[in-house]
Structures are given as structure tokens and as C-alpha cells.
N, C-alpha and C positions, 0 to 999 in steps of 0.2 A: 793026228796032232798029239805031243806027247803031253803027257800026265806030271812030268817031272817039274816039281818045285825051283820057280826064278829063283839061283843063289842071290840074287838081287835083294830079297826079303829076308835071307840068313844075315846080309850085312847089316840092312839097314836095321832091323831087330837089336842087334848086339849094338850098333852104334846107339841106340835109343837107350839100352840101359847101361853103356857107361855112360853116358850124358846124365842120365837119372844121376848117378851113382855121384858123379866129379861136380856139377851146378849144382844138387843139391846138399853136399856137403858146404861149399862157399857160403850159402845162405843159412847156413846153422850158426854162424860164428855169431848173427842176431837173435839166433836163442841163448848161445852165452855168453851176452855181451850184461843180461843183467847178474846173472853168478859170480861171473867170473868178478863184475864190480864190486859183488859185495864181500865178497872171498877174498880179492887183495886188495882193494882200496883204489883200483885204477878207471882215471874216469872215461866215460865216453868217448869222449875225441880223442883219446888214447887207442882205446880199442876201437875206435871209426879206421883211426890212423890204420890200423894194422889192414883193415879190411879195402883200403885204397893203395897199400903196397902190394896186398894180395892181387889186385885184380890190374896194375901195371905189372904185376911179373907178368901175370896170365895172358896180358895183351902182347908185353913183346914179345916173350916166346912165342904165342900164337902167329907172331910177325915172321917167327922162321918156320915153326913147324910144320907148315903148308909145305916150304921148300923141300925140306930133310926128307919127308915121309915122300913126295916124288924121286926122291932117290935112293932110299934105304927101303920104304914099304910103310905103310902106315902101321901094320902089326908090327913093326920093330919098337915104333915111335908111342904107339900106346901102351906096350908093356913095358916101356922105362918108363912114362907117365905114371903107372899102375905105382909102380915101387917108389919114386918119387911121394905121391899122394898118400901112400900106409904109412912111410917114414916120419911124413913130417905131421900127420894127425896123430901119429903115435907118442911123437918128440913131445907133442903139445900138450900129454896127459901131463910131464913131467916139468911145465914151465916153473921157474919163479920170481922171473924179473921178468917184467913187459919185453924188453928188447930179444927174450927167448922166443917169445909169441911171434914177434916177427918175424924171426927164421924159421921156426918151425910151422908156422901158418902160414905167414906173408911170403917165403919163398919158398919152401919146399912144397907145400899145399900148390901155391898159385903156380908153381912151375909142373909139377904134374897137371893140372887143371890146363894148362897151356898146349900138351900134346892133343887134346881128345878134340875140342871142338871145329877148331878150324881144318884139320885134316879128315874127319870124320863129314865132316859135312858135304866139304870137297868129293869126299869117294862115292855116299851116296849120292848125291847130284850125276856123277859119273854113272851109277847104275841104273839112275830113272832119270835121264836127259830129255826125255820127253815130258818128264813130269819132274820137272824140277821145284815148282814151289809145295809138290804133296812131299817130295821125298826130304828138303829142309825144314820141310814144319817137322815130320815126327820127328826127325835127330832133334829138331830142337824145344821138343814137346819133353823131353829127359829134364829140363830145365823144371818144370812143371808137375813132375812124379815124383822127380828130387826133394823139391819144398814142401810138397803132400805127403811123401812117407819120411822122410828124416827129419824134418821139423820136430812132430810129435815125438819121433823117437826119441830126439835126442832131446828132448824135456821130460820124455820116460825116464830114459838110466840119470838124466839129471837129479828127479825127484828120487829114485830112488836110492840111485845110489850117491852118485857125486856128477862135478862136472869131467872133472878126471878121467873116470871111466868112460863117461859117455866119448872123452876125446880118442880113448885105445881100441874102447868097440868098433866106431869107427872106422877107425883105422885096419881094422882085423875086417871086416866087411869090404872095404876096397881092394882088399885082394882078394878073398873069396870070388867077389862078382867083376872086377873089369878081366883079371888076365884069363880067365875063361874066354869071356866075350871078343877078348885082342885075338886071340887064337884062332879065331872063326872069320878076319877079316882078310879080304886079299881083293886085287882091281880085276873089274870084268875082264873078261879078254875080247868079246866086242858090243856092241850096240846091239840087243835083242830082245826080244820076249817084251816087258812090259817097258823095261828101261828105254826103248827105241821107240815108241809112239810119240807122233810128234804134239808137240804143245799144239791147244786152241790159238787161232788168231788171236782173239783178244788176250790173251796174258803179254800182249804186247802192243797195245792200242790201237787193236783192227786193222794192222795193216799190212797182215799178212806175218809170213814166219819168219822169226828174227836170225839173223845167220853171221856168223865173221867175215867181214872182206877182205880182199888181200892188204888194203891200209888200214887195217884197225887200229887203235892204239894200244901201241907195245911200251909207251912208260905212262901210268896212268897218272902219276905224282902232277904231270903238265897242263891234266884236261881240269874244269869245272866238274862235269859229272863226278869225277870220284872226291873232290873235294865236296861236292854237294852232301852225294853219299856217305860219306865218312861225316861231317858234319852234322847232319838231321841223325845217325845213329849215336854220334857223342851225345846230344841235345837230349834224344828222345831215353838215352840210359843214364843220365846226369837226373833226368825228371822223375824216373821211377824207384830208383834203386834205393834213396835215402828213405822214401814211404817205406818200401820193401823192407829194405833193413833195419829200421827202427819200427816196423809193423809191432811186433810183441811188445816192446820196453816200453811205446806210445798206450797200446791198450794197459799193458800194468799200471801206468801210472794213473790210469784212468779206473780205476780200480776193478778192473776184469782179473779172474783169476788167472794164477798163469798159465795152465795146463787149456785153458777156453782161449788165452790170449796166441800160444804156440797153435792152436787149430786154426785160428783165423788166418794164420802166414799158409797154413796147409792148404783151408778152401781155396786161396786165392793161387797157389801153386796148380788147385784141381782143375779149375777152369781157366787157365792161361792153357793146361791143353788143346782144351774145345776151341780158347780164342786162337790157338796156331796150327792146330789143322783146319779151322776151318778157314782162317784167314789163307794158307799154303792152296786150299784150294777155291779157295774164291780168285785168288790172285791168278792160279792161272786160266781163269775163265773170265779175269774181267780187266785184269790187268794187275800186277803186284806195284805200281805205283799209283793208282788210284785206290786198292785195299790197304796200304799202308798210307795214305795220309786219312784214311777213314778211324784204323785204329789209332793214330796220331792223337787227332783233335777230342777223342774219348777217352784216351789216356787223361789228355789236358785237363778237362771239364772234371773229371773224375778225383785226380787230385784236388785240385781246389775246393773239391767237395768234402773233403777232410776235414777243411777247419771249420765243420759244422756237424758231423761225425760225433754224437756222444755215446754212448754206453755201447751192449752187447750187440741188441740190433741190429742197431745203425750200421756199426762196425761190421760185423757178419756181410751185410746184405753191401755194401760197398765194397767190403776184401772181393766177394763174388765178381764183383762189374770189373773191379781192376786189374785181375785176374786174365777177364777177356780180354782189354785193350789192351796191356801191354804185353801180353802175350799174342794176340796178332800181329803186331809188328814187327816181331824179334826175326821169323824167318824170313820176311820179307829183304833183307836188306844182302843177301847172298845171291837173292833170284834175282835183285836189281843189278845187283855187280855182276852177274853175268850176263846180261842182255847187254851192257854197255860194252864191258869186255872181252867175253867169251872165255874159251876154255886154256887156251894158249899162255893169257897173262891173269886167272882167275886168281890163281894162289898168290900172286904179289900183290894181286887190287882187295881182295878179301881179306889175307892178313893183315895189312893196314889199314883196312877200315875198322876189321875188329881190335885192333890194337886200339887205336882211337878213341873207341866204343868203351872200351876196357875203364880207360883215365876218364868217361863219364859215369862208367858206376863204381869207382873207387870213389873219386869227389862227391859223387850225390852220398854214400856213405859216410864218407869222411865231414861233410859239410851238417850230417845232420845229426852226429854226436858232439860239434862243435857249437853250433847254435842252441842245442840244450843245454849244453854247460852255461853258457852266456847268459840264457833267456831265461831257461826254466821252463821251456815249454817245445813242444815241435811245430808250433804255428808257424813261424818264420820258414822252417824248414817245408811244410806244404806251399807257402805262398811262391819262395821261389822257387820252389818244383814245377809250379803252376806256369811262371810266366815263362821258366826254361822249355817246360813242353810243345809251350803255346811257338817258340821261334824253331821247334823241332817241324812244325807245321809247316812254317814259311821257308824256310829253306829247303822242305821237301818239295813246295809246290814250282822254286826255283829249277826243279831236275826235268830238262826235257827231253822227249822220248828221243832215242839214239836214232833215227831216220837213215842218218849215212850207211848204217850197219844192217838195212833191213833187205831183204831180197827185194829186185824191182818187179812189178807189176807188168806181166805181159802187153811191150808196147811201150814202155816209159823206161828211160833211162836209171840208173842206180841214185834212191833220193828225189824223183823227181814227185 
């Protein structure tokens, strides 16, 4: 038996830390959303704004990039990413009107950030087929190391230096570490080694191994399931993301320091790891549509729990919890589009769900710098995160298992 290392784990390694590198940069723009306020006079829902244009670029590019990178290479599609992403963090040291921030954050930012995930995740899934909900969680665990190491950082060179800097560092940092990592990607050339074990029955509700038929559906835009799917993941990143993103500005105003307020966006980055590996493989031992309405309804609960959330504590020990659930659900929603799908028409049903996905964490962002302006408070901003999570539930429990698509049981027809 050979000793030689599955290239399978070179990929998915490098796809994990650009993923750290591009989702954790996104979630910085809530570390400088209070600097930059006091710096030039711009209020929240301005700079919410920027962070709901940012995260529609990144969806509908993600809507092609699946495509392109099937036909050029994912390493091509990630190193124009790379360059895109230094460019426009770098542009963004040198803003002076708002409407700069938005090209150079809101498109240039979010259009690199648009090469890496949905192509990246695609390929690892390709390399551990067998093990599809372990190999989307770490890709999507980057999301998780992202806001645990760059968070603080960048409230480091904030304090020390400026916010300025902190935007060039940055930016000088995105290319040190993705175009190394692009360089190191490339598609199996076949099913082996670890990549080829087959999924447990249950990551697909006992009923055996799920497989494509020869009538699967090939335009998913027609069925329920992908509208379910795409749905319950707008719902479930509409509910999380405004907490997320106003996480530090909420504790400042609460009078937590900022350097303890930037750590608590961190813990809860650390443990959305643990909640998405271990949801990646609970799902496929138990099913990924029953693990993700689990982390669903504990997302829900969780936020609501906010507007009772006072001081360092509190705040601490609930970043912790929220951390888990909405970080168990995130990679759940790739390993649902492929059981429905398959591998055929993955990259069209997956980039449109993530696009989707995208325009509910731009909104929940954008919706919770506008109701602070308004209110004066982020209460509003939990309550309806709360009740949007709470329909992220019901609509997941709306998704039924794909039956038509499942191998038949020796002796019983296709479905039966």
C-alpha cells in the first residue's frame, strides 16, 4: 500500500486558508465600521451599505465562477481573485468620499472574494466525494480562522497605527498568502484514495446511497428543492450576519473595550470552526438536512438571546454559542445541493443558491446599520434576526429528501 500523501489534502489545505484569508477579510469592514465613523463623519447605514454591495458582488460573481473555473481551472480563477482582493483593500487605505469605499471594498474586494468560495468548494467536494459534508466544512471552516485571526488584527494596526494601514497591510497579506495557495490547486484526475469512499447511508436519510439518474434535473431554477434551498440559506444569512457585523460596534456601545469587543467577533469566528466541522460530519452520519435544521433553530434561539446579553460575560459566553450554530449550518447547504443535484448541474444550483445567500448577508448587514441610526439601539436589529431565523427553520423543514434520485433497493423499483 503506498505511503504517498492524497493530493486531495494539498488542495483542500490551501483552499482552507484562502477561504481564512478572503471571509475573513469581509468581516473586518465591522471592525472599521466604528473608525472609519469617527474618522469621516459617515454613518452606519452608509457603511452597512457598503457591506451589502460587497456581498451582492461576491454572490453574483460566485453565480459564474463555478462556471469559468470548469473551463479555465480553478488556479486561474483564484489568482485573478488574489489580485483583485490586494487591489481593492489597498485602494481602500486611500478612500475619501464614501462612494470610493464602495469600489474599492464593495467591488473590487467582493469581486475577488467571489472567485474563491464557490469554486473552491466545488473542487474539494470533487476530491472527497465520499466525504462530502467533511471536505465543505473545512473549506468552509476558513470563514472561521478568517474572523479569529483578522479580526484582532486588524484592531491591532488600527490602534496602533491607523485604520489606513490596517486597510494596505491587508492587502499586502492577500497576496503573500492566496497566490501561493492558487498555485497548489488543480482537479483530481480520478476518484481514489480517501476522495472515493462512499458516504454512510444516513447522510442521506437511511435509505441507502444517493446517486444521479438518468432524469435528474438539469435546470434546477423549475424544482422546489433548490428554491427551498436557496431560501432557508438567504433566511438563515439575513439572521446571522447583522449580529455578526455589528458584533463589535454593539459591545462598544455597551461600554466594552474595543480591543475585548474585536476579540469577541474572534471567539465566535473560533468556534464556528468546531460548529462546521463538526456539523460537515455529523451530516454525513446522520444526514445534512436533519444537522442543519438542528443548527438552524440554535442559531434562532441564540440570537433572540441578545437582547438580554449585557456586559463582557454575557457577551463572551453567547459570541461562544453563536459561533457553533451558525457556523454548523453554513456548509451544510453545498452537501444539500448535491444530493438533490448531483455533480452534473452542481456549479449552476450552488452558485445560485450562494448568490442568494450573499443578498441575505448583505441585508442583515445593511438592515443593522440602518436601524441603529433610526433607534439608537441594535434591539430591533436582534428581534428581527430572530424571527428571520426562526422562517430559515420552516422552510428547511419544507425540503424533502430527493427519493427519485436514490439507488433502488434490491427488488423494488426506482423510488419505490
Amino acid at each position: 500500500m503506498s505511503s504517498r500523501l492524497y493530493y486531495g489534502w494539498v488542495v483542500l489545505a490551501a483552499a482552507f486558508v484562502v477561504i481564512t484569508m478572503a471571509i475573513g477579510t469581509l468581516f473586518t469592514l465591522g471592525v472599521f465600521l466604528k473608525p472609519i465613523e469617527d474618522s469621516m463623519g459617515w454613518g452606519r447605514s452608509g457603511i452597512g451599505a457598503i457591506s451589502f454591495f460587497n456581498w451582492f458582488v461576491m454572490g453574483l460573481g460566485g453565480l459564474v465562477s463555478g462556471f469559468v473555473a470548469d473551463r479555465v481551472g480553478t488556479r486561474r480563477v483564484v489568482l485573478v481573485g488574489a489580485v483583485l482582493l490586494a487591489t481593492g483593500l489597498m485602494l481602500s487605505s486611500h478612500v475619501q468620499q464614501i462612494w470610493q469605499l464602495y469600489v474599492s471594498f464593495g467591488l473590487l474586494v467582493g469581486a475577488g472574494v467571489s472567485t474563491f468560495y464557490v469554486p473552491l468548494t466545488l473542487l474539494a467536494i470533487k476530491w472527497f466525494e465520499g466525504r462530502r459534508g467533511m471536505a465543505a466544512a473545512v473549506v468552509s471552516s476558513g470563514n472561521g480562522l478568517g474572523i479569529l485571526t483578522l479580526a484582532p488584527l486588524t484592531r491591532w494596526l488600527i490602534t496602533q497605527y491607523d485604520w489606513r494601514v490596517a486597510f494596505f497591510v491587508l492587502g499586502s497579506i492577500a497576496l503573500v498568502v492566496v497566490i501561493p495557495c492558487a498555485l497548489l490547486l488543480r482537479n483530481p484526475e480520478s476518484a481514489s484514495a480517501p476522495g472515493a469512499t462512499r458516504s454512510s447511508p444516513h447522510a442521506h436519510g437511511g435509505r441507502g446511497p444517493a446517486v444521479v439518474a438518468p432524469g435528474a434535473v438539469q435546470s434546477p431554477w423549475a424544482s422546489w428543492p433548490f428554491w427551498a434551498i436557496a431560501l432557508t440559506n438567504f433566511c438563515c444569512c439575513a439572521a446571522h450576519s447583522g449580529p455578526l457585523f455589528h458584533l463589535v460596534s454593539h459591545a462598544i456601545d455597551q461600554g466594552v473595550g474595543r480591543m475585548v469587543a474585536a476579540s469577541m467577533l474572534g471567539v465566535s469566528g473560533l468556534t464556528s470552526i468546531v460548529g462546521r466541522i463538526g456539523a460537515g460530519i455529523t451530516g454525513d452520519h446522520l444526514g445534512a438536512k436533519r444537522t442543519l435544521l438542528a443548527a438552524l433553530t440554535a442559531q434562532s434561539l441564540l440570537v433572540f438571546a441578545y437582547l438580554f446579553a449585557v456586559g463582557v460575560g454575557p457577551l463572551y459566553l453567547l459570541s461562544v454559542a453563536f459561533g457553533l450554530a451558525y457556523g454548523g449550518a453554513m456548509p451544510l447547504y453545498a452537501v444539500v445541493t448535491r444530493e438533490y443535484f448531483g455533480e452534473q448541474v452542481m456549479g449552476t444550483a450552488y452558485g445560485a443558491v450562494f448568490f442568494i445567500s450573499c443578498i441575505g448577508m448583505g441585508l442583515g448587514s445593511y438592515a443593522g446599520g440602518a436601524i441603529h441610526d433610526a433607534l439608537g439601539s441594535y434591539q430591533g436589529l436582534f428581534l428581527g434576526s430572530f424571527v428571520i431565523g426562526a422562517m430559515a427553520v420552516v422552510l428547511g423543514v419544507t425540503l424533502k429528501p430527493p427519493l427519485a434520485r436514490r439507488a433502488p433497493r434490491p427488488g423494488l423499483a426506482l423510488g419505490g
